[in-house]
FITI-779046 format. One line per 5 residues: their letters; for each residue x, y, z of C-alpha. Coordinates in Angstrom, 2 decimals. Layout:
<atoms>
a) X:Y:Z ~ ...
</atoms>
This chain:
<atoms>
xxxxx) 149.57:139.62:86.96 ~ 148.93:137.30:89.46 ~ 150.02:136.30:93.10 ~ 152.53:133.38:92.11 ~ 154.57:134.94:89.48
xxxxx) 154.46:138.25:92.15 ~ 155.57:136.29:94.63 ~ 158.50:134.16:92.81 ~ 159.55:137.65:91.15 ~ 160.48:138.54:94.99
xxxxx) 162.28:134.83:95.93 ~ 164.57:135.41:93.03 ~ 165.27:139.56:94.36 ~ 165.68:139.34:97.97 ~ 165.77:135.32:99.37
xxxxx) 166.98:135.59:102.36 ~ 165.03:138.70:103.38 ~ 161.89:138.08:105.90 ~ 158.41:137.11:104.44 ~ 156.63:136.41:107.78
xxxxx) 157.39:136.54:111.32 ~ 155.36:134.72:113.42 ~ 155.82:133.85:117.58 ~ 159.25:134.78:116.77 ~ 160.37:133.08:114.36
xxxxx) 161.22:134.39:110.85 ~ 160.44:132.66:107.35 ~ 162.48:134.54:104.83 ~ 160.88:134.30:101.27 ~ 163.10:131.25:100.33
xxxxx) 162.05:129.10:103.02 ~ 158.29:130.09:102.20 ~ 159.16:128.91:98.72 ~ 160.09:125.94:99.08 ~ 157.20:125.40:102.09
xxxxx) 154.74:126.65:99.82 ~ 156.13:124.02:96.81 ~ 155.74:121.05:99.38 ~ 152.50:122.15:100.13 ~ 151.42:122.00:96.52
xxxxx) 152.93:118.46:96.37 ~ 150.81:117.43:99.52 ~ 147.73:119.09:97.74 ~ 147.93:117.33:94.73 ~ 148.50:113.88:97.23
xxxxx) 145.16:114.43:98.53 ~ 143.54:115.21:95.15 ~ 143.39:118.53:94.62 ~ 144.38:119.91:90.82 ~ 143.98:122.84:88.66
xxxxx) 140.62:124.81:88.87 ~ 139.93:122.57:92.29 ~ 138.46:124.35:95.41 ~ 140.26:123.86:98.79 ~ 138.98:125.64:101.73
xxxxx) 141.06:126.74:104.75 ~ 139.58:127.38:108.32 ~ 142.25:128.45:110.32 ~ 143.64:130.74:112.73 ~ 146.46:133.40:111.29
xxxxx) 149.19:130.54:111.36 ~ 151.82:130.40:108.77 ~ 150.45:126.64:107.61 ~ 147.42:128.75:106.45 ~ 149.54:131.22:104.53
xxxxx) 151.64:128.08:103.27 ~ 148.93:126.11:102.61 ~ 147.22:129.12:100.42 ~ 150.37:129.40:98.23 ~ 150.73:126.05:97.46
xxxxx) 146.94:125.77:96.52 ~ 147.35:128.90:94.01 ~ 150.79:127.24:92.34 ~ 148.94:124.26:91.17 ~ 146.21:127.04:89.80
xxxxx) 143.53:125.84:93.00 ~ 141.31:128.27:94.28 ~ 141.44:129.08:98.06 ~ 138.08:129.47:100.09 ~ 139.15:131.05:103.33
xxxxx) 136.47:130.04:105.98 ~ 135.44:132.62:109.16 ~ 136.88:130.46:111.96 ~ 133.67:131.73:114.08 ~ 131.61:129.57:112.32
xxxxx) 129.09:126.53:113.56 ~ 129.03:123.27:112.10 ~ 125.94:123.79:109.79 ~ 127.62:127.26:108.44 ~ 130.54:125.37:107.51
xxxxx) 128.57:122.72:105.62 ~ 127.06:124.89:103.63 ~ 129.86:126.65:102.44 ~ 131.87:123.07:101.95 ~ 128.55:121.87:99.69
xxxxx) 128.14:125.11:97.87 ~ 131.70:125.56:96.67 ~ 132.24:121.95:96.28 ~ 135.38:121.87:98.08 ~ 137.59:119.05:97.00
xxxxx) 140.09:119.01:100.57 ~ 139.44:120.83:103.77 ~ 142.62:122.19:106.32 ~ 141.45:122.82:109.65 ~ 143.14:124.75:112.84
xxxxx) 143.52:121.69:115.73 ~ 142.21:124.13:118.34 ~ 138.33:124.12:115.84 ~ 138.01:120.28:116.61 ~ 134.78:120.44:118.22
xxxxx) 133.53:122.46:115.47 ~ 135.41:119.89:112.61 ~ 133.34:116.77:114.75 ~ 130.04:118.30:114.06 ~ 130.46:118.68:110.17
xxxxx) 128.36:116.47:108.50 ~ 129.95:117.50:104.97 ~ 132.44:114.16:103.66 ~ 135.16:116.85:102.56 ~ 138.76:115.28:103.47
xxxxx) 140.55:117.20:105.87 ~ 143.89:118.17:107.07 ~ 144.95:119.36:110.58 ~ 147.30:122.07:111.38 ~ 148.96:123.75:113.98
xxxxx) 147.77:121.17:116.87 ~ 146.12:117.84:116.41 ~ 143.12:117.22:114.38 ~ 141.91:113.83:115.62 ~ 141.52:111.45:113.18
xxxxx) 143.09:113.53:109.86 ~ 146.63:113.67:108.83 ~ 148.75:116.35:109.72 ~ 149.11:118.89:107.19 ~ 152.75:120.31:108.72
xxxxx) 153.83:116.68:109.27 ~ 153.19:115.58:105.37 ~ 155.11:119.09:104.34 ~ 158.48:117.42:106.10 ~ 158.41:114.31:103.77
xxxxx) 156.95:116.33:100.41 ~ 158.88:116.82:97.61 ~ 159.16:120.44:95.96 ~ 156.51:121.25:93.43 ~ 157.73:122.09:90.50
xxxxx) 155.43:123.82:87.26 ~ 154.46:126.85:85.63 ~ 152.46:129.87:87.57 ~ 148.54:129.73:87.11 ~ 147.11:132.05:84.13
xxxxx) 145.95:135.75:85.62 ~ 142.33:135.23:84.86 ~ 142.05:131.93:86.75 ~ 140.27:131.84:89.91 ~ 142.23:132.43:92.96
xxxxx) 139.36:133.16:95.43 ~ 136.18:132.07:96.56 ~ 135.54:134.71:99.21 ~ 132.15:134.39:100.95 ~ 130.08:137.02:102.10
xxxxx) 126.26:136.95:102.98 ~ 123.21:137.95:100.80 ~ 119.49:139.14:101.72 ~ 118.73:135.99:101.38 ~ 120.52:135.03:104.04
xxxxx) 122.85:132.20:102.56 ~ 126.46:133.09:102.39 ~ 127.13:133.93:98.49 ~ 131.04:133.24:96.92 ~ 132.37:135.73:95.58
xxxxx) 134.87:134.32:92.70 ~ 138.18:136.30:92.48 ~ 140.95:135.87:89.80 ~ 144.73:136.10:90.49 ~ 144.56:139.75:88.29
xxxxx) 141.98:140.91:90.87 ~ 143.62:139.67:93.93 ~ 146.64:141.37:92.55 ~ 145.07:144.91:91.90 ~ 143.21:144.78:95.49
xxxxx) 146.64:144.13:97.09 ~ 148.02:147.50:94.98 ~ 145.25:149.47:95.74 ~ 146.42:149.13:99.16 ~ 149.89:149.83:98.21
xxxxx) 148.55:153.07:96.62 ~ 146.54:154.62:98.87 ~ 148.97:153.96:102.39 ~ 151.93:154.55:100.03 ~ 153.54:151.34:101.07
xxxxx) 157.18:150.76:100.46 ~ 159.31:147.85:100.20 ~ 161.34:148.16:104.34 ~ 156.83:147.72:105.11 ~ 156.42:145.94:108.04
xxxxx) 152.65:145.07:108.32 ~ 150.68:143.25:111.38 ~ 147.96:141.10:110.65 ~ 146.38:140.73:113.37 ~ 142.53:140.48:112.49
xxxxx) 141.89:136.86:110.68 ~ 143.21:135.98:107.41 ~ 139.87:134.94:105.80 ~ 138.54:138.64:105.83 ~ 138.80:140.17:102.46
xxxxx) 140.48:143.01:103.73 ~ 143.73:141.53:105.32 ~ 144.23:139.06:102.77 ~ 143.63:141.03:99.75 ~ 145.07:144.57:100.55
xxxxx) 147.50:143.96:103.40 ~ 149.22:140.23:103.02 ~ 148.65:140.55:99.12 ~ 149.92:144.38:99.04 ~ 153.04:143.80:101.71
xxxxx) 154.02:140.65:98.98 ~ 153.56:143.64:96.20 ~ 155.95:145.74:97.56 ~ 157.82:142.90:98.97 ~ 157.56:143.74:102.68
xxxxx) 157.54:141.85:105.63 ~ 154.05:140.28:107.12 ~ 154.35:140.02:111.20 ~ 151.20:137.53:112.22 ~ 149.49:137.06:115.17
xxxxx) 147.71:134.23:115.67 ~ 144.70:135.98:117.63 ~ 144.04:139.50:118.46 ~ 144.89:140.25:121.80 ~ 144.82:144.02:123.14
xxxxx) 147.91:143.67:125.20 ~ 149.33:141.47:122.39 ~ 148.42:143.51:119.68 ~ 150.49:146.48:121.64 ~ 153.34:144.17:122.49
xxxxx) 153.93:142.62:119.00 ~ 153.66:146.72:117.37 ~ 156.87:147.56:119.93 ~ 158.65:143.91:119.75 ~ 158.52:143.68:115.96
xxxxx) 158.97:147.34:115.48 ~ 155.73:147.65:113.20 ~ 155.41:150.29:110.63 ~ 151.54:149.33:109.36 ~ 148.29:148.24:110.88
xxxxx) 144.65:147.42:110.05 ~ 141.72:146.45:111.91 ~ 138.36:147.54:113.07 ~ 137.58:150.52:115.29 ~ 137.28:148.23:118.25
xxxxx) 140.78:146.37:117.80 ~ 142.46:150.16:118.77 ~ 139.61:150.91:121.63 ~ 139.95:147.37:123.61 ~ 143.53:148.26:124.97
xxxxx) 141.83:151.43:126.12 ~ 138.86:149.97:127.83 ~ 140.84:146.98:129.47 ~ 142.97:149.39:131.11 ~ 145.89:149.35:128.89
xxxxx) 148.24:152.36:129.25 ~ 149.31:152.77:125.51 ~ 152.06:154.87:126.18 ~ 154.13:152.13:127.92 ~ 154.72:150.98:124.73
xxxxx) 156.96:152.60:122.11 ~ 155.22:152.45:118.99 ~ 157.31:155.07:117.26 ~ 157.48:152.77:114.87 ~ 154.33:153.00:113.29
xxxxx) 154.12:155.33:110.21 ~ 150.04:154.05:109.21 ~ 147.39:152.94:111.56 ~ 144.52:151.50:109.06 ~ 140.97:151.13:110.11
xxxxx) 138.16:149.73:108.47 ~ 134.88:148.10:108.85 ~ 132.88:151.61:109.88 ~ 133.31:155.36:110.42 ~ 134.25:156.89:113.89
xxxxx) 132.92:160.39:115.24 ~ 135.13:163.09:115.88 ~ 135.46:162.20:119.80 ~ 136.61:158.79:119.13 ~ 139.05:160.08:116.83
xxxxx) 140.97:162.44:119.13 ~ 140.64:159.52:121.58 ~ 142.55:157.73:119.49 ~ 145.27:160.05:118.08 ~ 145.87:161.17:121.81
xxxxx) 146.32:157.70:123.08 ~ 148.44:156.22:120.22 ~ 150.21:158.96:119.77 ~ 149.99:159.72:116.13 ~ 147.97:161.41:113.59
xxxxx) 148.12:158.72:110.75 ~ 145.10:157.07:111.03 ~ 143.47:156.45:107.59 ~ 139.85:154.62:107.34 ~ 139.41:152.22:104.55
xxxxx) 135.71:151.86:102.47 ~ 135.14:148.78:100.53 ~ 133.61:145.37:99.71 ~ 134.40:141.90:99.53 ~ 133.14:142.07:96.00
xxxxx) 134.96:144.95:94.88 ~ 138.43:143.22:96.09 ~ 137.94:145.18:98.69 ~ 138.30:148.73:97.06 ~ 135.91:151.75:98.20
xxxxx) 137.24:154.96:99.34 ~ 139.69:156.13:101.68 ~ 139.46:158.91:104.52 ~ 143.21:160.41:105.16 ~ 144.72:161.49:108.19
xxxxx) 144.09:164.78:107.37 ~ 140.21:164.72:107.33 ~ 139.57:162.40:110.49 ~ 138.54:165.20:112.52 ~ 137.10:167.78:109.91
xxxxx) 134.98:164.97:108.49 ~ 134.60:162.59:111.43 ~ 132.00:160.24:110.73 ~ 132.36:159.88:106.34 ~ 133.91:157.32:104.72
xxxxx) 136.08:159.69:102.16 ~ 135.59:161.19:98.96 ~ 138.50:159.89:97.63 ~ 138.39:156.26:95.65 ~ 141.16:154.45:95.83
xxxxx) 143.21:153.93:93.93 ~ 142.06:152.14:90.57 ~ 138.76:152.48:91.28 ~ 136.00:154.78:89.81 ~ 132.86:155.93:92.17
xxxxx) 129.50:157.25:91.36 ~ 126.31:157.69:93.53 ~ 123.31:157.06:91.99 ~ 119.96:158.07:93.32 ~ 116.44:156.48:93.17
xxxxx) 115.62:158.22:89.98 ~ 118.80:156.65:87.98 ~ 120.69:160.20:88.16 ~ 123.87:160.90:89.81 ~ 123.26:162.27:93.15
xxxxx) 124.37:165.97:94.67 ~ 125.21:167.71:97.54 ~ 122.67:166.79:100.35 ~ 121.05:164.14:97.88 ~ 121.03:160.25:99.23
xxxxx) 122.08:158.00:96.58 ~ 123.58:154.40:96.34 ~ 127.46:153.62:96.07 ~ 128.37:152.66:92.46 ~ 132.05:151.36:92.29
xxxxx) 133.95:150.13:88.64 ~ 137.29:148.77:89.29 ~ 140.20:146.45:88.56 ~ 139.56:144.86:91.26 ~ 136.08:143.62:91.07
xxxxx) 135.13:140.00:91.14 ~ 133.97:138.09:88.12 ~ 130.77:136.96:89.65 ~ 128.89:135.42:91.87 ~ 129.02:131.24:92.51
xxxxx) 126.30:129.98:90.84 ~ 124.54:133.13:90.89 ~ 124.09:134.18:88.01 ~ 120.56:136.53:89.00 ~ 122.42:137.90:92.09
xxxxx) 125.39:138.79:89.53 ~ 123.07:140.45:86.85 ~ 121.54:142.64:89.84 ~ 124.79:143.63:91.50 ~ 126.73:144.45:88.29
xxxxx) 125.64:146.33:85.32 ~ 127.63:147.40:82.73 ~ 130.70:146.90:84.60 ~ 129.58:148.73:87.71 ~ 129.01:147.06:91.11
xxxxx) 126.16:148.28:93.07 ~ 127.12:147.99:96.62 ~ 123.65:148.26:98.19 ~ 124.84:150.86:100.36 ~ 123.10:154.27:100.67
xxxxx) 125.21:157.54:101.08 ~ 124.50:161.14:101.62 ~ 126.97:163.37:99.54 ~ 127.84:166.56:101.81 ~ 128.42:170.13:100.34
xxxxx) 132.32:169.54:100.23 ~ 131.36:165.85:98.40 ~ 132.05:163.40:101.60 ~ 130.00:160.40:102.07 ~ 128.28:159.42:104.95
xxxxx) 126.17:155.90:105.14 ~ 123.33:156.40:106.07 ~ 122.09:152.63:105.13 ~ 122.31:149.93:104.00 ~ 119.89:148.17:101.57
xxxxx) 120.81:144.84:102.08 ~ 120.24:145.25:106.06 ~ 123.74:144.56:106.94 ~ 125.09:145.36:110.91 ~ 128.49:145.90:110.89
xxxxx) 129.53:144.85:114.77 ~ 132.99:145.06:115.45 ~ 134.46:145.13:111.31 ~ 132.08:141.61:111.36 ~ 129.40:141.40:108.63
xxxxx) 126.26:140.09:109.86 ~ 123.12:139.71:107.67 ~ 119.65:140.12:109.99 ~ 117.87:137.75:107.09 ~ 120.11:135.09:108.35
xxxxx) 119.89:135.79:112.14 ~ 116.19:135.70:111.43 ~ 116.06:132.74:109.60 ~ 117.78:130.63:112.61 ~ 115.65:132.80:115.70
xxxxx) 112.42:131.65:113.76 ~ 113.02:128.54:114.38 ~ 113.22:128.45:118.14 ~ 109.73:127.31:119.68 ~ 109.11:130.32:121.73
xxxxx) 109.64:132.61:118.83 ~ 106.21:133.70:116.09 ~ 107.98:136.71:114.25 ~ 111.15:138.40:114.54 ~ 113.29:140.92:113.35
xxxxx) 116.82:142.06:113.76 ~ 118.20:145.29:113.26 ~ 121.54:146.57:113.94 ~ 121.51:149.57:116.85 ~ 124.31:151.78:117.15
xxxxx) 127.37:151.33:119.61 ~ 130.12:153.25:120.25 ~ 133.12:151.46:120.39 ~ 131.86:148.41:118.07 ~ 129.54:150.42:115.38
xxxxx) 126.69:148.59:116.02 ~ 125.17:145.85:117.94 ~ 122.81:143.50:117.01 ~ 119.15:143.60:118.13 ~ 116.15:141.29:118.11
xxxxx) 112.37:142.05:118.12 ~ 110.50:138.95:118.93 ~ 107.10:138.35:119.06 ~ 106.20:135.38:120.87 ~ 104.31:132.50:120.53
xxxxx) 100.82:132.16:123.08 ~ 102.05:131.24:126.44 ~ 105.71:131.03:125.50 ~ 108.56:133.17:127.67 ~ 111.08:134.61:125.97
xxxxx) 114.40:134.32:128.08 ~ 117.61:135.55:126.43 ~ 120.15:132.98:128.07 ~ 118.09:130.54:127.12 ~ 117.73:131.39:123.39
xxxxx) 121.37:132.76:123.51 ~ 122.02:129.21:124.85 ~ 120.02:128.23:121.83 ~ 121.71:129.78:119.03 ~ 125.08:129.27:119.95
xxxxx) 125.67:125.77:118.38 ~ 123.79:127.32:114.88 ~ 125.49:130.50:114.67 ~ 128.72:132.36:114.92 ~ 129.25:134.27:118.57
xxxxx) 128.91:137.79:116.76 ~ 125.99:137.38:114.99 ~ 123.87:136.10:118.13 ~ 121.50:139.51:119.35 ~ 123.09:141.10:122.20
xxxxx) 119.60:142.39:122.84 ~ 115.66:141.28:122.85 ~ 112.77:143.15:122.64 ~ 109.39:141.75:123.05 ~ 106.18:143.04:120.80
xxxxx) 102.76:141.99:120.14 ~ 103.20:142.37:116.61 ~ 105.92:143.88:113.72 ~ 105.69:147.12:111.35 ~ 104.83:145.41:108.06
xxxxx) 103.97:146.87:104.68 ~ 100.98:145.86:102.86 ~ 102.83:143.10:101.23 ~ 104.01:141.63:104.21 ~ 107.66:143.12:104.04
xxxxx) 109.00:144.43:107.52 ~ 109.18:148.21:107.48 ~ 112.64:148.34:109.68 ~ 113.57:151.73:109.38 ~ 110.59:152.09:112.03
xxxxx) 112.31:149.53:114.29 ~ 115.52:151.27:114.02 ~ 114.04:154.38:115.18 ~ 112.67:153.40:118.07 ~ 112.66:155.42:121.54
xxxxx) 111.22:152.39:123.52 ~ 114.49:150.78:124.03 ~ 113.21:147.96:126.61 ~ 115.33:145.18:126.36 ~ 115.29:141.63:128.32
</atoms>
């Protein structure tokens, strides 16, 4: 299996029926085709062949869907960059995979002038000063024309951060790509007349691999947006008569806390409203079911590494067991909790989230220690800590590798410490994540200061922002003589996150 043959299998069933929709226009899977076989030709122009990594940092735009096709026909692997990125993020990623061409979104320029990286670029969607046009060579390209790329090949370089703090690439084949798009399929029983928004960005795991990879499955339609919007998000539901949805908790709360009166749009429409990237409580659930109007909300578990696959809370236990992420797998997948002392863990027990699936990545990039720790025998251990309830839900309780999950975005405190550090006012530091409700956490800072030095937030914020993405910059500082510490020097955070002394600058 993999995404090319999947997708050519629909071209030849249904043509003229609509693969994306996008600021109204429609791209039926014909005219994709043929875009998607200039694309390869324009790839291969600019150097890039089989087993070749090109990277995309885009908005949702269909030159980035485009562009991602023809990279996988001429068996290239895509590395989907986080749009929210600084300059020195970027660069690292472009070293580490060793990215052969580059296609950036016009409106990133400032970010694109910073890079210091020699990749060659492309420009799409608006002007790219300097680069060619990547939608003005697809005009003049001729139609690629070869065989689909073999299953196992690489499809997928999908980056998501470590404890160490440096973004790791997580390499996906066109089989696992494949099986993370039809676990999706499976567990929201998506049919063929599907009709999914994609609203949140492309380069997440979870809207590439489950929902643009299991709408092509079924051979549905993908409606894009090129930015979430609350009002647009509620607008494009209605206008495009929607019948499937993901996104974080906070992409269905924002129309509520802007004002938004969600029943002046008809989104009858709508038969599965998807959320991922965090549990809600009980209170935010009714919220939501009252204002939307439906009782279909489903909560997806997973990782980046495991395609994403995880577990899935139906619409049927969001109240009941408000606040667990499931006890259900999806589908495909296989689940175990395993506690401290290497046994399975039971009711009332804490014990980390084992997951075996079809789905999984092959590895790491270069990473061969971080591999041999996160999978053994098969089995990918997610780092995340559970408590199994009488009835056998999960609920996080957290996580080993210190992620903060703010608004669905991953953020990784080693790396948020690793740039604060650096700032002259700054001696030690810690982040934690804090809990929020409406984005599932937020991220906090506990500084201790160097003699004499003030510790202003605007002015660190105003610090940070050209070295880190907007999300991962604390919302909040908290000044202390000196850090919880172990023996060893390791920071005891579970301490931090319990404190009452909330005092923040």
């Amino acid at each position: 299996m993999n995404i090319i043959s999947l997708f050519d299998d629909h071209v030849r069933q249904q043509p003229d029926k609509p693969f994306l929709r996008y600021a109204g226009r429609t791209y039926t899977y014909a005219q994709v085709d043929d875009l998607s076989r200039r694309a390869a030709t324009v790839l291969i122009q600019h150097g890039v062949g089989t087993g070749d990594r090109f990277a995309l940092m885009c908005l949702n735009t269909p030159g980035f869907m485009i562009a991602m096709l023809g990279a996988w026909r001429i068996g290239a692997a895509v590395v989907p960059i986080n749009h929210k990125l600084q300059a020195p993020e970027v660069d690292y990623i472009l070293s580490h995979a060793r990215v052969k061409l580059a296609l950036f979104d016009g409106a990133l320029a400032p970010v694109v002038e910073r890079l210091t990286h020699s990749v060659h670029r492309l420009g799409t969607e608006s002007e790219l000063p300097g680069h060619p046009s990547f939608d003005a060579l697809l005009e003049h390209a001729a139609a690629f024309d070869g065989p689909p790329p073999a299953d196992e090949s690489i499809a997928e370089v999908l980056y998501t951060s470590g404890t160490t703090g440096r973004p790791k690439g997580c390499l996906h084949s066109h089989r696992s790509a494949c099986h993370a798009g039809e676990t999706a399929v499976r567990a929201a029983s998506m049919e063929q007349n599907e009709r999914t928004l994609i609203a949140m960005p492309l380069w997440h795991s979870s809207p590439l691999n489950n929902w643009m990879l299991g709408t092509l499955y079924v051979g549905g339609t993908i409606v894009l947006l090129r930015e979430y919007h609350p009002e647009a998000f509620l607008r494009t539901v209605q206008d495009e008569r929607v019948t499937l949805y993901f996104g974080a908790p906070v992409s269905y709360l924002l129309p509520l806390q802007m004002g938004l009166n969600v029943a002046d749009f008809d989104l009858g429409s709508v038969r599965a409203w998807i959320y991922g990237g965090g549990p809600i409580g009980a209170e935010t659930a009714r919220r939501l079911m009252n204002a939307y109007r439906s009782e279909r909300f489903y909560q997806m578990f997973g990782m980046t590494e495991t395609g994403p696959a995880g577990t899935v809370l139906y619409p049927e236990e969001q109240i009941a067991k408000a606040g667990s992420i499931g006890r259900v797998t999806t589908p495909g997948a296989e689940m175990k909790i395993i506690g401290k002392d290497g046994r399975e863990a039971k009711a009332g027990e804490v014990g980390e989230i084992w997951l075996r699936c079809s789905s999984l990545m092959q590895r790491y990039l270069d990473a061969p220690d971080a591999t041999a720790e996160a999978i053994v025998d098969g089995w990918y251990r997610s780092g995340d800590l559970v408590r199994v309830d009488e009835d056998g839900y999960l609920f996080v309780v957290d996580r080993s590798k210190d992620m903060i999950v703010t608004g669905g975005e991953n953020v990784y405190s080693k790396e948020v410490e690793d740039v604060l550090i650096e700032h002259p006012a700054v001696r030690d530091v810690a982040v934690v994540g804090r809990p929020h409700p409406e984005w599932g956490e937020t991220v906090v800072a506990f500084i201790v200061p160097n003699p004499d030095a003030t510790v202003d937030r605007d002015a660190i914020n105003a610090w940070l922002a050209p070295r880190l993405a907007k999300y991962k910059i604390p919302r909040e500082y908290l000044v202390r003589e000196s850090l919880p510490r172990t023996p060893t020097g390791k920071l005891t955070k579970a301490s931090l996150r319990a404190c009452e002394a909330w005092d923040p600058l």
